[in-house]
C-alpha positions as CSV (number, residue, x, y, z in Angstrom):
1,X,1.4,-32.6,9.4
2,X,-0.7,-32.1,12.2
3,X,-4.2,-30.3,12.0
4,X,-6.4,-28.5,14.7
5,X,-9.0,-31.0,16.5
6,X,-12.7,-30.8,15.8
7,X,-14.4,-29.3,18.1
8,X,-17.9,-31.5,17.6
9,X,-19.0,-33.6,13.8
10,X,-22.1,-34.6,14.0
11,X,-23.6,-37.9,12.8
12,X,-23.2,-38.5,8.7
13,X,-20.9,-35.1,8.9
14,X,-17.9,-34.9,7.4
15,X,-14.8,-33.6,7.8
16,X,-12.5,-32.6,4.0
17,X,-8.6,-31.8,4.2
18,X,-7.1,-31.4,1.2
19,X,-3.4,-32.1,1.2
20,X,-0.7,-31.0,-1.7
21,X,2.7,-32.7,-1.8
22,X,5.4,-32.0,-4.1
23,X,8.3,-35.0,-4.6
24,X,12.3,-34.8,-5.0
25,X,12.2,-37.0,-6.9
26,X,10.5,-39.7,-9.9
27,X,9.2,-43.3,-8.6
28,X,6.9,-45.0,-7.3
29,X,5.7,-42.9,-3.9
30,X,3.4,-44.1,-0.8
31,X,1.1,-41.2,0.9
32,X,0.2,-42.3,4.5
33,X,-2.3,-40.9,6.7
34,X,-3.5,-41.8,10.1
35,X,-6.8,-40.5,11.9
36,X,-6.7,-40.9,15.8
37,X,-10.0,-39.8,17.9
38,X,-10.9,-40.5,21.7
39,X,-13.5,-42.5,20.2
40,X,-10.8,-45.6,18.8
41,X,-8.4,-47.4,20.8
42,X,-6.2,-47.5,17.8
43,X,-5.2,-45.2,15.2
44,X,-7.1,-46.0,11.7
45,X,-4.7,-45.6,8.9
46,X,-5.0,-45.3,5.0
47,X,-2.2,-45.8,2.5
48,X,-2.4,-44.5,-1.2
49,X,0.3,-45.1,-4.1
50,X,0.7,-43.1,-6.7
51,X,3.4,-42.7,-9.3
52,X,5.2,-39.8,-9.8
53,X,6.8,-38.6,-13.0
């Protein structure tokens, strides 16, 4: 997924998405996200696991 840029965030803004996911299946599962700005050379990425029943 993909979202539309921010035009402008000011200093000590923020900025909320909130993402629903459904699984196929039961286990263990990794969610990965990845914010890339103009302001960062490279991406900063965040990894959260979860278990799914």
């Amino acid at each position: 997924m993909t979202t539309a840029e921010l035009p402008e965030l000011a200093p000590r803004e923020a900025a909320t998405w909130r993402v629903s996911v459904r699984t196929t299946a039961a286990g263990d599962m990794r969610f990965i996200t990845e914010l890339t700005c103009d302001q960062f050379a490279d991406p900063i990425g965040e990894t959260e696991a979860t278990q799914q029943y």
